[in-house]
Residue frames relative to the residue before (quaternion, step in Angstrom):
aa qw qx qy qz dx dy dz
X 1.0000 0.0000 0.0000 0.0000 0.00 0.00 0.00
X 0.6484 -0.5590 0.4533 0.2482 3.38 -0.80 1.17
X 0.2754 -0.8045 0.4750 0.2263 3.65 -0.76 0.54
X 0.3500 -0.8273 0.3901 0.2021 3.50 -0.62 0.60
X 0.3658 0.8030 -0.3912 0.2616 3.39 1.45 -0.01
X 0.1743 -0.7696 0.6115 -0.0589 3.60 -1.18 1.41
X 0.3129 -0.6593 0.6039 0.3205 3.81 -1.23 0.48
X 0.6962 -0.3926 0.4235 0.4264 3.54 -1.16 0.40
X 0.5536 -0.4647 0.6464 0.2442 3.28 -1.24 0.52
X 0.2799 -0.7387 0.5886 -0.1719 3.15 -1.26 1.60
X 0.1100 0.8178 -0.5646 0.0166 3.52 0.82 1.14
X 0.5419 -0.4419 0.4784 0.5312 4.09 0.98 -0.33
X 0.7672 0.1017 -0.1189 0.6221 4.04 0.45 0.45
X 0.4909 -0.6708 -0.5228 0.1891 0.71 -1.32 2.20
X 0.8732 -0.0982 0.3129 0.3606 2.86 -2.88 -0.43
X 0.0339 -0.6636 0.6791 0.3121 3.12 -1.53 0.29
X 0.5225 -0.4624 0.5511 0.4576 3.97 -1.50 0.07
X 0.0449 0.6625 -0.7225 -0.1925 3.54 -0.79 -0.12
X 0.3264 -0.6587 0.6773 -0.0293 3.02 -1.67 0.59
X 0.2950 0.6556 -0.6501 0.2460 4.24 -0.07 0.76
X 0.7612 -0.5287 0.2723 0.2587 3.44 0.54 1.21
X 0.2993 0.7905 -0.3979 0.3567 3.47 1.54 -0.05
X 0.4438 -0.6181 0.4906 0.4246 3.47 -1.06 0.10
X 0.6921 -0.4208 0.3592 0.4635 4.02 -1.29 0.07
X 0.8368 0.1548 -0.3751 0.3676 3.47 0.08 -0.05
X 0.7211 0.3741 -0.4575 0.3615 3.14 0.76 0.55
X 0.3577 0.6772 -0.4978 0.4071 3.14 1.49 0.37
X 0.7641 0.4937 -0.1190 0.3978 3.52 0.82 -0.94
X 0.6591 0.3736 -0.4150 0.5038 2.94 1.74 -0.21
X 0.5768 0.5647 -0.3796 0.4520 3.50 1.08 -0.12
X 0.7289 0.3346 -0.3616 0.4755 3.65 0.27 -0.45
X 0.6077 0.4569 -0.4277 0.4889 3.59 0.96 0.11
X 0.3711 0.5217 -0.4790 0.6006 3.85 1.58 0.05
X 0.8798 0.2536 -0.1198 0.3838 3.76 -0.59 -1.34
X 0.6339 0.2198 -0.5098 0.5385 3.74 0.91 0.90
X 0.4419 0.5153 -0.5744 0.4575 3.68 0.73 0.60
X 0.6960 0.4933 -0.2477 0.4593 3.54 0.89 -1.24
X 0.7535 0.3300 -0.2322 0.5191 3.90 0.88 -0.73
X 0.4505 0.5671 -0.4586 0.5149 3.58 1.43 0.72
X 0.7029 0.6117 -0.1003 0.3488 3.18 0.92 -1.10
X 0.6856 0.3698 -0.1390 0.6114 3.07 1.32 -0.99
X 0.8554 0.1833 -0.3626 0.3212 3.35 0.28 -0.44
X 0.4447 0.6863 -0.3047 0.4882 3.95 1.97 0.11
X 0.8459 -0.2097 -0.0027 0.4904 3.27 1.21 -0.23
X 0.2434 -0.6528 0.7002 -0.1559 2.34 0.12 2.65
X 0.5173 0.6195 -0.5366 0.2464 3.53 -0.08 0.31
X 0.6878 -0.3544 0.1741 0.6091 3.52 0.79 0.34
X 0.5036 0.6689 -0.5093 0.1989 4.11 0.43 -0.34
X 0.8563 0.2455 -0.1419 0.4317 3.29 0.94 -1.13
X 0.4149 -0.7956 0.3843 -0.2175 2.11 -0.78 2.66
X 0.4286 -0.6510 0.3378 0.5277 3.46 -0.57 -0.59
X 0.3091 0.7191 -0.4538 0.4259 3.20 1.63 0.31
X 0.8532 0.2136 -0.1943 0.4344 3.71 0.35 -0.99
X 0.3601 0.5595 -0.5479 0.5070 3.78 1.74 0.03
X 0.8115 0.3616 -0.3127 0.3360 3.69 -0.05 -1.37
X 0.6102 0.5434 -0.3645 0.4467 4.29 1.51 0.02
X 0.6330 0.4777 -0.3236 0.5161 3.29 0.98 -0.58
X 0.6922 0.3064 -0.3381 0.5591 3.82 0.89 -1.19
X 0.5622 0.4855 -0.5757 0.3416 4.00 -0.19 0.24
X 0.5295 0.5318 -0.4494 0.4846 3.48 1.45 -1.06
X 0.7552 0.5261 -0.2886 0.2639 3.33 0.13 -1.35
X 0.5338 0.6673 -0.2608 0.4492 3.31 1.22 -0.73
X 0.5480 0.3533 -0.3941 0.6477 3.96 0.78 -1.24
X 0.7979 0.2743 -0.4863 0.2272 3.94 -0.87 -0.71
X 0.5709 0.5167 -0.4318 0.4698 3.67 1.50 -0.11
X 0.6146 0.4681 -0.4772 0.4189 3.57 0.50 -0.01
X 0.7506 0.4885 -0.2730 0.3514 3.23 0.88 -0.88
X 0.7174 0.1759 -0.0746 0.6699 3.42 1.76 -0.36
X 0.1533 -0.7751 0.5961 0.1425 3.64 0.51 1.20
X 0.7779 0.4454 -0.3681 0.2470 3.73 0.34 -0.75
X 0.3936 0.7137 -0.4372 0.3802 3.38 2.00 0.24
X 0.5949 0.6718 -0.3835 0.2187 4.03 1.06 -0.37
X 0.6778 0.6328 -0.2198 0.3031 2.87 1.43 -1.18
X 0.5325 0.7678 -0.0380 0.3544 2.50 1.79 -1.46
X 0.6454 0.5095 -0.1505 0.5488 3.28 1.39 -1.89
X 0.7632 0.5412 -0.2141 0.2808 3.29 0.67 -1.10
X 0.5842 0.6496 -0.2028 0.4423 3.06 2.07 -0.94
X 0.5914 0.7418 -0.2545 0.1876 3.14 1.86 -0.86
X 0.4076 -0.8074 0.2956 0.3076 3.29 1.29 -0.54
X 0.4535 0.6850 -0.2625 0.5062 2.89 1.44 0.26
X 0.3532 -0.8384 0.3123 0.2736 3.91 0.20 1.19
X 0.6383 0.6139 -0.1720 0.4314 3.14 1.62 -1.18
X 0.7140 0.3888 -0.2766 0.5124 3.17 1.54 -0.20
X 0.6258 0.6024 -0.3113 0.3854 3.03 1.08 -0.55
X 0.4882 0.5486 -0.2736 0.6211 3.61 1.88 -0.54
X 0.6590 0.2710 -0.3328 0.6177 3.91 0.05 -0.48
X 0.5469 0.4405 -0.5444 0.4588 3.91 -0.07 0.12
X 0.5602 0.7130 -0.3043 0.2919 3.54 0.69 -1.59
X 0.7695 0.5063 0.0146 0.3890 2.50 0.54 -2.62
X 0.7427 0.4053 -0.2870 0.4492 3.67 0.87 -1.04
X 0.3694 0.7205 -0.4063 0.4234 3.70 1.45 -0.01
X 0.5928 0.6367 -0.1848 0.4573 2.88 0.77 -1.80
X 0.7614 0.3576 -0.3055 0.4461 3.35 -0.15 -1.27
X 0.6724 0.3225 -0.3995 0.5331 3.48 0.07 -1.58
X 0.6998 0.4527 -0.4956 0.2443 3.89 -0.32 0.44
X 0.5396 0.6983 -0.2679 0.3865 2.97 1.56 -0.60
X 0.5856 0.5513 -0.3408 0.4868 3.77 0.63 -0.77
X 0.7639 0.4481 -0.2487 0.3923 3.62 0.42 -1.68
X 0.5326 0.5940 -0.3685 0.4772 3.74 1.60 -1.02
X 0.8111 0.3771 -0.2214 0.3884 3.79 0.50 -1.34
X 0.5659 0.5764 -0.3574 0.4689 3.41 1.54 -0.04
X 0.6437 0.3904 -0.3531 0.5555 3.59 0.94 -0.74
X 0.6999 0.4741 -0.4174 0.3334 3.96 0.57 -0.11
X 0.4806 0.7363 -0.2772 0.3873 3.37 1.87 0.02
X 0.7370 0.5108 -0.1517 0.4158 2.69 1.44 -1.05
């Protein structure tokens, strides 16, 4: 049976801890990545969040998925929309390089 498990809701206030099994300091540097990012988006829906700061936050996100591929599934599972978009997005990138490399060729 499918699990049903969710992270708190992430309105930008306060911080959440996340927890995706990571070690402590990079747990902390990541969840201080995705409540900067879920501050951002939802503090100033007034026009700030651009793709300028979708495509900084998900490039960050990207290096800790490379470095822990099994952290995507995880992110995505989180329930949390704002994260679940910068997961998206940082896919994307880390796909992008390997897409423009095989057209080099």
């Amino acid at each position: 049976m499918p699990s049903k498990w969710r992270h708190a809701k992430n309105y930008g206030h306060p911080d959440v801890a996340y927890d995706f099994g990571l070690p402590p300091p990079e747990r902390a540097r990541l969840s201080a990545l995705l409540n900067e990012a879920c501050h951002v988006f939802h503090h100033h829906a007034d026009g700030n969040w651009k793709t300028f700061y979708k495509d900084k936050y998900a490039s960050l996100l990207a290096a800790q998925i490379e470095a822990h591929p099994g952290l995507t599934h995880r992110l995505l599972r989180s329930g949390e929309r704002v994260i679940q978009m910068l997961t998206y997005r940082a896919l994307e990138l880390l796909e992008r390089p390997r897409t423009e490399d095989a057209q080099d060729v």
